[in-house]
Each structure stands twice: as structure tokens, then as C-alpha cells.
ROMILUM-475006 format. One record per residue (C-alpha): residue in one letter; x, y, z. Coordinates in steps of 0.02 Angstrom, whole numbers, padded with zeros to 5 digits. Example, Ala and Ser with C-alpha at 12.3 -4.5 7.8 and 13.67 -1.06 7.14 Angstrom:
! ROMILUM-475006
+------+--------+--------+--------+
: type :      x :      y :      z :
+------+--------+--------+--------+
:    A :  00615 : -00225 :  00390 :
:    S :  00684 : -00053 :  00357 :
+------+--------+--------+--------+
END
This chain:
! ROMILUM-475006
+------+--------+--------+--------+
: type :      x :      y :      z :
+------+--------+--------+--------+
:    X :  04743 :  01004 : -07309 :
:    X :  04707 :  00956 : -07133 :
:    X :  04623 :  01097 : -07019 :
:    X :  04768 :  01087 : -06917 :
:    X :  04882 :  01134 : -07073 :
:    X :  04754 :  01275 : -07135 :
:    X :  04764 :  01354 : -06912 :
:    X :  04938 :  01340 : -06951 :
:    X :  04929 :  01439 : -07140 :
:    X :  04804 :  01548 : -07075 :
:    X :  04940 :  01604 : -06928 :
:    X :  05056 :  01648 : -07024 :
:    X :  04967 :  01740 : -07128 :
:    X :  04884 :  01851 : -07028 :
:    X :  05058 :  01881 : -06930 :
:    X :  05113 :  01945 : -07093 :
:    X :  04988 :  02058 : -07141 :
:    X :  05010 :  02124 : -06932 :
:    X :  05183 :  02149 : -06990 :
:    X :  05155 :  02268 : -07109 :
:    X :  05023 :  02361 : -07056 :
:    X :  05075 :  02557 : -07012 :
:    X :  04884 :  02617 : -06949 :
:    X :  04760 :  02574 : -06809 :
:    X :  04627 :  02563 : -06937 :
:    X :  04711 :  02433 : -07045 :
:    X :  04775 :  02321 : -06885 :
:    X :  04581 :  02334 : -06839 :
:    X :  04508 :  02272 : -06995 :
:    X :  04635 :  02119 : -06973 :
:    X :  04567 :  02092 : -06789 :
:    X :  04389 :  02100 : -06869 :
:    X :  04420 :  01974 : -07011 :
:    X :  04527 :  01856 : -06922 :
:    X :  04460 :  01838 : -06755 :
:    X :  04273 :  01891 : -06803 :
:    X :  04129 :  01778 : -06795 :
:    X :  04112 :  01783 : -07007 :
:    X :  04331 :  01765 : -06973 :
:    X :  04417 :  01594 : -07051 :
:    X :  04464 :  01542 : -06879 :
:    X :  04272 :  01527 : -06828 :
:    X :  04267 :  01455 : -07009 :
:    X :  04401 :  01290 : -06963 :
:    X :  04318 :  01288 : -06794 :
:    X :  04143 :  01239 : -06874 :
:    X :  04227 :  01092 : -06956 :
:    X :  04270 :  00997 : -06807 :
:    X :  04107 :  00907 : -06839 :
:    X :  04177 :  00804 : -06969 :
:    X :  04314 :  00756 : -06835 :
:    X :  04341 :  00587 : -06738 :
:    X :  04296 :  00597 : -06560 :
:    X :  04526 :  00602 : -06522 :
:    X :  04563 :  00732 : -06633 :
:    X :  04433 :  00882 : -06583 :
:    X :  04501 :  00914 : -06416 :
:    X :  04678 :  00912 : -06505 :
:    X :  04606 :  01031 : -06645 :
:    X :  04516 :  01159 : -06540 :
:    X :  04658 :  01153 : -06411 :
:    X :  04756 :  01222 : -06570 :
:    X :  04651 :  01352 : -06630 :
:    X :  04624 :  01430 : -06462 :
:    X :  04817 :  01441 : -06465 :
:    X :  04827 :  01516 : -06644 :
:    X :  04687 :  01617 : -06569 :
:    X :  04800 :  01690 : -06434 :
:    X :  04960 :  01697 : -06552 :
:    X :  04851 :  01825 : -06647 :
:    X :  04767 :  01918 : -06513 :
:    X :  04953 :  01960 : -06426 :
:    X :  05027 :  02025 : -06580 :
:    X :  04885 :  02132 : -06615 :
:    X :  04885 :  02189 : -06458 :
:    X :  05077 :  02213 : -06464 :
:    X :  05061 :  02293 : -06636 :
:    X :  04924 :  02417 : -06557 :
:    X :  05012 :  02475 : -06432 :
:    X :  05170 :  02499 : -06535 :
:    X :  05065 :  02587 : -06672 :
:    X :  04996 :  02707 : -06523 :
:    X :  05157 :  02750 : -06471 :
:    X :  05210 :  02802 : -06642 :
:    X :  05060 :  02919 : -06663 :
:    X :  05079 :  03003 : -06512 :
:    X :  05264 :  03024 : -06559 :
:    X :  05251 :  03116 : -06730 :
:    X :  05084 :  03222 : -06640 :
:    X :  05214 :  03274 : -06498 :
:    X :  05336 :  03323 : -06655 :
:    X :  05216 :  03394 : -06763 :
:    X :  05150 :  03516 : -06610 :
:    X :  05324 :  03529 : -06546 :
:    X :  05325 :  03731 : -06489 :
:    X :  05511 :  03814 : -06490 :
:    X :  05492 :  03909 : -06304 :
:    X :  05642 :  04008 : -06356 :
:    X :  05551 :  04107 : -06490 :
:    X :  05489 :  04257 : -06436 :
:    X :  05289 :  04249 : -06397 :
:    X :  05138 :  04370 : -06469 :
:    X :  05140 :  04545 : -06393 :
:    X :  04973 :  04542 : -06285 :
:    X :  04881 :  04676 : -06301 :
:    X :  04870 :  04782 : -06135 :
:    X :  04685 :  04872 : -06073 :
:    X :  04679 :  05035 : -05973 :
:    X :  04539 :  05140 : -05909 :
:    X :  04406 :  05240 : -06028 :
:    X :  04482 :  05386 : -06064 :
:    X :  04318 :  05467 : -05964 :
:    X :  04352 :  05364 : -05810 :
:    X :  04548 :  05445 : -05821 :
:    X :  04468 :  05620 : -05818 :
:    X :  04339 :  05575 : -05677 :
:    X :  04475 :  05508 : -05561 :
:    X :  04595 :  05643 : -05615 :
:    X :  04461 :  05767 : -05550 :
:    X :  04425 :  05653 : -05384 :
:    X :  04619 :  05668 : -05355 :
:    X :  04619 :  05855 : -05356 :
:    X :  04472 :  05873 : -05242 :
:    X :  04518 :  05723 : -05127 :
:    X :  04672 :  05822 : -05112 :
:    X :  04590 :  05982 : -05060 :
:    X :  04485 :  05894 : -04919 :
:    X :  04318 :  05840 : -05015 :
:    X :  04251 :  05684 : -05005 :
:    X :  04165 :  05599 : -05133 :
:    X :  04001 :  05534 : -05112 :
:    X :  03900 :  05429 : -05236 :
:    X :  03703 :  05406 : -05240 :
:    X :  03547 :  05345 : -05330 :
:    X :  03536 :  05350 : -05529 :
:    X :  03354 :  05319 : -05515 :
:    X :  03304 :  05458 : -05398 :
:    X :  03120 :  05559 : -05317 :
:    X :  03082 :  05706 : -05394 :
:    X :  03074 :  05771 : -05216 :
:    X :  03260 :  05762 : -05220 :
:    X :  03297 :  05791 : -05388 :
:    X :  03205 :  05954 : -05407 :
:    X :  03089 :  06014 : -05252 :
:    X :  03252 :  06005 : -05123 :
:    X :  03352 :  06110 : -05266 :
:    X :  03214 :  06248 : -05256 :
:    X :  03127 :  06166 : -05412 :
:    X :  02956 :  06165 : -05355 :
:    X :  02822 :  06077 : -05462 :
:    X :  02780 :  06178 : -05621 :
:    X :  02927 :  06282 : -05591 :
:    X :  02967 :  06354 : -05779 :
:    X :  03172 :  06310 : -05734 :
:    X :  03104 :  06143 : -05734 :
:    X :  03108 :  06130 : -05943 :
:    X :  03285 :  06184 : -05959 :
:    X :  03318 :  05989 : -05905 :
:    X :  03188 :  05880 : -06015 :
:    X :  03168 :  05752 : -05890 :
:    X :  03155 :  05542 : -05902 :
:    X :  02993 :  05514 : -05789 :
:    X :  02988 :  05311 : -05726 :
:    X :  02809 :  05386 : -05632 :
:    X :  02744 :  05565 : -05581 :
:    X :  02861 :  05542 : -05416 :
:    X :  03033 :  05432 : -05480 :
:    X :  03128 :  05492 : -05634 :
:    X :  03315 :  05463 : -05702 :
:    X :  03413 :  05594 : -05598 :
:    X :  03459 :  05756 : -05723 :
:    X :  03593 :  05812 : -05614 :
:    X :  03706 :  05730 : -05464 :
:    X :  03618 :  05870 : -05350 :
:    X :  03504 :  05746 : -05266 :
:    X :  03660 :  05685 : -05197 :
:    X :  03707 :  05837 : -05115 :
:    X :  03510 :  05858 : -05041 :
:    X :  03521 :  05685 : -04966 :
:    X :  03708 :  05722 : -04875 :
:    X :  03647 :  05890 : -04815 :
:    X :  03519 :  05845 : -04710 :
:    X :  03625 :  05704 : -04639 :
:    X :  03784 :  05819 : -04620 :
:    X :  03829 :  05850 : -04435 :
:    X :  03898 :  06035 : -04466 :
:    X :  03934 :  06020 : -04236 :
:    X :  04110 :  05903 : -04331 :
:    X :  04153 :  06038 : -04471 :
:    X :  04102 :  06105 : -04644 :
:    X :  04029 :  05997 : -04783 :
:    X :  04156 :  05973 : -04930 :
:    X :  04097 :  05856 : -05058 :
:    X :  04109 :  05809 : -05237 :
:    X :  03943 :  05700 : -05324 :
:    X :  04019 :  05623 : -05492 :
:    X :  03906 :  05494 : -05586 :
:    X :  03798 :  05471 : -05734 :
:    X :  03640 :  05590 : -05776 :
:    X :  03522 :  05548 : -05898 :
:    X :  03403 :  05700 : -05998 :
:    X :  03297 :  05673 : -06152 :
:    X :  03429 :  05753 : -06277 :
:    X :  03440 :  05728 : -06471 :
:    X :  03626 :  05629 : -06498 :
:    X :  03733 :  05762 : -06585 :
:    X :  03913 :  05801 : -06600 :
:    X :  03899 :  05901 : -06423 :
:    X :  03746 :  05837 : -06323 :
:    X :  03703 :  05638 : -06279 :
:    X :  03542 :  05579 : -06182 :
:    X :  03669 :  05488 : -06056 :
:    X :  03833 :  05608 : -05971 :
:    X :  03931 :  05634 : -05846 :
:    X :  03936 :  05778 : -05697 :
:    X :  04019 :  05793 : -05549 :
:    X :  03955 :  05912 : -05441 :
:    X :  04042 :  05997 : -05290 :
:    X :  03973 :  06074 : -05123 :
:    X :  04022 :  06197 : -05000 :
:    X :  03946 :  06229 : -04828 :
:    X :  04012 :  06298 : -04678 :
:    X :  04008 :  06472 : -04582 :
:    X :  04090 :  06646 : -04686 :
:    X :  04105 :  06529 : -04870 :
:    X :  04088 :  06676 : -05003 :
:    X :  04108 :  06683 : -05194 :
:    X :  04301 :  06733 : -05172 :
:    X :  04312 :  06559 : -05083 :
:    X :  04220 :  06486 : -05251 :
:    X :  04321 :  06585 : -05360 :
:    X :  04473 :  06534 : -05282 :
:    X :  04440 :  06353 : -05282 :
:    X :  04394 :  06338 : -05456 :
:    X :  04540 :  06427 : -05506 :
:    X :  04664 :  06313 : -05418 :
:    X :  04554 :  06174 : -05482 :
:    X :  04586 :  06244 : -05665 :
:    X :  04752 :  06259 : -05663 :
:    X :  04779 :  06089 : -05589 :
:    X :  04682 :  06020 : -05745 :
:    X :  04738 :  06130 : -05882 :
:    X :  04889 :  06225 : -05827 :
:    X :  04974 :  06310 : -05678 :
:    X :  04934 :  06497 : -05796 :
:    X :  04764 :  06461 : -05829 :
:    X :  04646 :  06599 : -05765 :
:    X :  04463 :  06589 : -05736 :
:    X :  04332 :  06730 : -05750 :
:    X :  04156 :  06735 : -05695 :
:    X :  03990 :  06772 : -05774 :
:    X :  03834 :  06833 : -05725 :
:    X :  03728 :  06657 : -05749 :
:    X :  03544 :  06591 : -05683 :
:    X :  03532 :  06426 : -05585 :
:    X :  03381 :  06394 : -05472 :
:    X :  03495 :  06323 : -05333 :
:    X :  03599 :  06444 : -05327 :
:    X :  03612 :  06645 : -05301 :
:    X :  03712 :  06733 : -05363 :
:    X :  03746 :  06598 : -05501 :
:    X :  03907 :  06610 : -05633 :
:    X :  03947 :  06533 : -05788 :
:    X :  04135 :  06499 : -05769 :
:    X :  04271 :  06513 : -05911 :
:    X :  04447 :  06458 : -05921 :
:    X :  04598 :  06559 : -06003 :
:    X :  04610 :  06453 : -06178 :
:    X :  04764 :  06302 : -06143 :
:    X :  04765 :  06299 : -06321 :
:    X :  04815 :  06482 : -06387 :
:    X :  04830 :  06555 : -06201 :
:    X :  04701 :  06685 : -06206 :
:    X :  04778 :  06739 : -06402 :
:    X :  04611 :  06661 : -06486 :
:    X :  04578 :  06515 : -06579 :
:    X :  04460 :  06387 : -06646 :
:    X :  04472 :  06272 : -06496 :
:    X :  04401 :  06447 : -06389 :
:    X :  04321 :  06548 : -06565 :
:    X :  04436 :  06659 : -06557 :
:    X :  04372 :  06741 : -06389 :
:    X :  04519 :  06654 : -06286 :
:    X :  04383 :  06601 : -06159 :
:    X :  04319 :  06425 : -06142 :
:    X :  04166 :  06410 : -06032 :
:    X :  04189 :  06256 : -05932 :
:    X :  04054 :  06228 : -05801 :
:    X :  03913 :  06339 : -05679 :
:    X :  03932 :  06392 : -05491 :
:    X :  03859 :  06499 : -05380 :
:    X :  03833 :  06538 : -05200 :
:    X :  03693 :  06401 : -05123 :
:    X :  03522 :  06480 : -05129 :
:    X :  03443 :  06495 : -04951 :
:    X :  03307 :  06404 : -04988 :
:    X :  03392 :  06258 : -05039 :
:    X :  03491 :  06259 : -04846 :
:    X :  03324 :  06293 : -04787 :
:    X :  03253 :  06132 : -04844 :
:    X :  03403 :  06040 : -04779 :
:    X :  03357 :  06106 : -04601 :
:    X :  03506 :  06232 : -04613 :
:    X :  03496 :  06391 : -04554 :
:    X :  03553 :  06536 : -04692 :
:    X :  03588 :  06666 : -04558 :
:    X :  03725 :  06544 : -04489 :
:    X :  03803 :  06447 : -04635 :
:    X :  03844 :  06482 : -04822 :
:    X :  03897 :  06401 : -04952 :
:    X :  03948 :  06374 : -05155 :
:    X :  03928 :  06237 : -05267 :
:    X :  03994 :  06206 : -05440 :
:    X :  03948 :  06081 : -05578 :
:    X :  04052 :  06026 : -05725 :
:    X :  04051 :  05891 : -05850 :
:    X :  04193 :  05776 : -05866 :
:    X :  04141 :  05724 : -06060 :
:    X :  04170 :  05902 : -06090 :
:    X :  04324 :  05938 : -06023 :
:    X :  04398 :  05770 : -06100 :
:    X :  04341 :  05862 : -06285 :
:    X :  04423 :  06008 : -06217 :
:    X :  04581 :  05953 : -06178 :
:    X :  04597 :  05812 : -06317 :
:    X :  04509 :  05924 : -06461 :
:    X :  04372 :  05784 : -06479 :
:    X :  04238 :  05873 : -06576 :
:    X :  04111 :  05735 : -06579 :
:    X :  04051 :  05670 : -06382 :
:    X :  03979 :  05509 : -06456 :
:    X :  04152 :  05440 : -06496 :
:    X :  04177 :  05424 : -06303 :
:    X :  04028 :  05288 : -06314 :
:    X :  04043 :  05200 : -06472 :
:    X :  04186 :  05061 : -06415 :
:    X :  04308 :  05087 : -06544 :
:    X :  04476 :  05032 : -06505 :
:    X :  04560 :  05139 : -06646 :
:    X :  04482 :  05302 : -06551 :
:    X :  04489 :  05231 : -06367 :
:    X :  04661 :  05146 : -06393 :
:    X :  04740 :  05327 : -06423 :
:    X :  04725 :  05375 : -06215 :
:    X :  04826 :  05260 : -06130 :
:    X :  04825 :  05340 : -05963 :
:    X :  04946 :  05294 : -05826 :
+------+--------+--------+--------+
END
């Protein structure tokens, strides 16, 4: 057989096996052993030796041509191949838009955030302003300006996180109030404010106490403020929160910043005032502390006792959530888990 006759076998052949090739990776092994350097075409090619001077150029002439037969129908059958994957991926992954699609599940705000801004609302709506300030804080605001002198003994009732002997982890959001007291400008009104944020004491975790809460504290200052305007400001505050026939009474109380001081209690919303476990059977829930601002603290601001009064109030948010949605361990509030936090969707 003349190398002419085996180009011509070889072509057909190979166009055969093209033929009926259905993957990429079978037409390239054919491109590999045909058209290869170890491939028969490179094979016929080396034989042109034994060929008279006239009949190389005709020879290698032909095998470029089978050469380029070949190469086109590979190329062809590549490209034909390709478009036949791509269909049946586009089929396989085909997505029906008219079924209906996967309920997404929807956030909302920590059920603590929902009580803070609740409580913002009310006061916002009574004229207050809210004011934020430092978390890490000087003792001289935290305790001296709020008639906590060093070594006071009041000083223990709030075990305190010290950063040095002069910078600790505030206790309270009081330090707020010192700092916008001695800027207030009293010639442009009173001073109504509200101090909500994080406070941080060194508390064993239980069901009722954590070493990280939250306050929000409220001030008072102008001329003629007296404990019937604290009582009745509370009380509307109460009943906003818990219930337009909520009632509030006041105790006799010790706070260093204030005098008088009160603990405050709310008319039970769960048994209203009848007794229960939610109150302990006393139909009383003490909710938060007040009292009238001690001189000495409007002293210190560089206001002048004889002239202006005031009240000021603290309460804990964490608390009231418990309260209201008979949570009876605080750390669930701070543990992340959907199944509890899930269950107060808000607005």
C-alpha cells in the first residue's frame, strides 16, 4: 500500500471514529493520536525518505491536506459537542419561576432594644432629650460628681470594674447626667433628659443579676421641681408602659445622689393589685429608684440649690422586659437563641 493510499485509509478512519464520538474527552484523545507527534500521520510523513525526488512534494502536499480534513472536523465536532453540553446543563438547571420561592426569614430588633426605644418614645414625647455618653468613664464623674467621694461606704453597693485608680467601666449612666449639667444653659429653660446605655458591675451571672445591663436614667432640673412633679411623671410613665390603671407608690429608699430617695413600685399588670407570683402575692412590683437631686450633686455642677431643684429616676430596661414578658432568667436576653429571641417580633 502506497503512503498515499494508507493518508487516504487513515482519513477515513479517523472521520469515523469523529463521527461517533459523544464526549470532549474522547474527540480529544482522537486529536492526540491522530495528529500527535507519536500520531500515524507523523508516522507516513517519516517515510517520504524512501520517496523519489517527484513524488514527496506530491505526498506531503497530501498529508497536510488530510491534516486539515481532520483538524476541521474536530474542530466542527468540538464545537457541536460544546453546544450539546451546555444544552442538557441549561435543562438539567432549568428553574420553574412560577413555583412559589422559600419563605425568607425576616430579622427585627432585640427584644431589649424594643423596650429601650419604647421608653425613649415616651420620654421624647414628654419633652426629654436623650443624651448618650462614655462607657469607659473617670471616677470623678462616675462617683465624686454623684456625691460619692473616695472611700465613701455607698461606694460598695456597686462593685466596680477599675481600668486604673482614675478610669473604670461606668456602674450607672449618671456620669452622663454630671457631664450635661455643667454644660446646661438653664438662661434657655429646664434640663429634661433621659441617659440609656450599657453599665457594667462585677456581678455573679444568675437568673436575675448579669455583670453587663442596661439603665436609663432620667433628670430633672429647673426652678419649683418637687417630688409630686416626680411622682407624677413616673406615674404617667407607668401607665404608658404597663397600663392606663397602673398606679405607682413610693418608698422611703437611700441613694447618695439623691434626697429624699424612693424605691418606686407599680400596681401588678398581671393580677392588678389582687396578688400573684409575678408580684408574690403583695400586688406591688418594685420597678426602679428616684428621688429629689441632692444639693451637693447641683453644687458640683456649679448650680445653685437655693434657685433650682430637681428629681431623677433610674430604671432598668432588662427588668422591665422580664416583667412584662414573665422571663424569669435575664441571661436568655444575651445568649442568641433564635427559638427565645424569635418569640418578640416587635413592630
Amino acid at each position: 500500500m502506497s503512503l498515499q493510499e494508507k493518508l487516504e485509509a487513515l482519513k477515513h478512519e479517523t472521520l469515523a471514529k469523529i463521527e461517533e464520538t459523544k464526549e470532549l474527552a474522547g474527540l480529544n484523545q482522537i486529536r492526540v493520536e491522530t495528529l500527535g507527534k507519536k500520531g500515524p500521520i507523523t508516522e507516513v510523513l517519516r517515510g517520504m525518505k524512501d520517496l523519489s525526488a517527484e513524488e514527496r512534494p506530491k505526498v506531503g502536499s497530501f498529508a497536510n491536506e488530510i491534516r486539515d480534513i481532520i483538524t476541521k472536523e474536530i474542530e466542527a465536532k468540538k464545537e457541536l459537542l460544546e453546544q450539546l453540553a451546555l444544552q442538557k446543563a441549561l435543562e438539567d438547571e432549568t428553574i420553574d419561576v412560577t413555583l412559589p420561592g422559600k419563605p425568607m426569614k425576616q430579622g427585627t430588633r432585640h427584644v431589649l432594644t424594643q423596650i429601650i426605644e419604647e421608653i425613649e418614645d415616651i420620654f421624647v414625647g414628654m419633652g426629654y432629650e436623650v443624651v448618650e455618653g462614655f462607657e469607659v468613664e473617670q471616677d470623678h464623674y462616675n462617683f465624686e460628681r454623684m456625691n460619692l467621694p473616695k472611700d465613701h461606704p455607698a461606694r460598695d453597693m456597686q462593685d466596680t470594674f477599675y481600668i486604673s485608680d482614675e478610669i473604670l467601666i461606668r456602674t450607672h449612666t449618671s456620669p452622663v447626667q454630671a457631664r450635661t449639667m455643667e454644660k446646661h444653659d438653664f438662661s434657655k429653660g429646664a434640663l429634661r433628659m433621659i441617659s440609656p446605655g450599657k453599665v457594667f458591675r462585677r456581678d455573679t451571672d444568675d437568673a436575675t443579676h448579669s455583670h453587663q445591663f442596661h439603665q436609663i436614667e432620667g433628670l430633672v432640673i429647673d426652678k419649683n421641681v418637687t417630688m409630686a412633679d416626680l411622682k407624677g411623671t413616673l406615674e404617667e410613665v407607668m401607665q404608658k408602659m404597663f397600663g392606663a390603671d397602673r398606679k405607682i407608690r413610693l418608698r422611703p429608699s437611700y441613694f447618695p445622689f439623691t434626697e429624699p430617695s424612693v424605691e418606686v413600685d407599680v400596681s401588678c399588670f398581671k393580677c392588678g393589685g389582687e396578688g400573684c407570683s409575678v408580684c408574690k402575692h403583695t400586688g406591688w412590683i418594685e420597678i426602679l429608684g428616684a428621688g429629689m437631686v441632692h444639693p451637693n450633686v447641683l453644687k458640683m455642677s456649679g448650680i445653685d440649690p437655693e434657685v433650682y431643684s430637681g428629681f431623677a429616676f433610674g430604671l432598668g430596661p432588662d427588668r422591665i422586659a422580664m416583667l412584662r414578658y414573665g422571663v424569669n432568667d435575664i441571661r436568655n436576653f444575651y445568649l442568641n437563641d433564635l427559638r427565645f429571641i424569635s418569640q418578640f417580633k416587635g413592630e
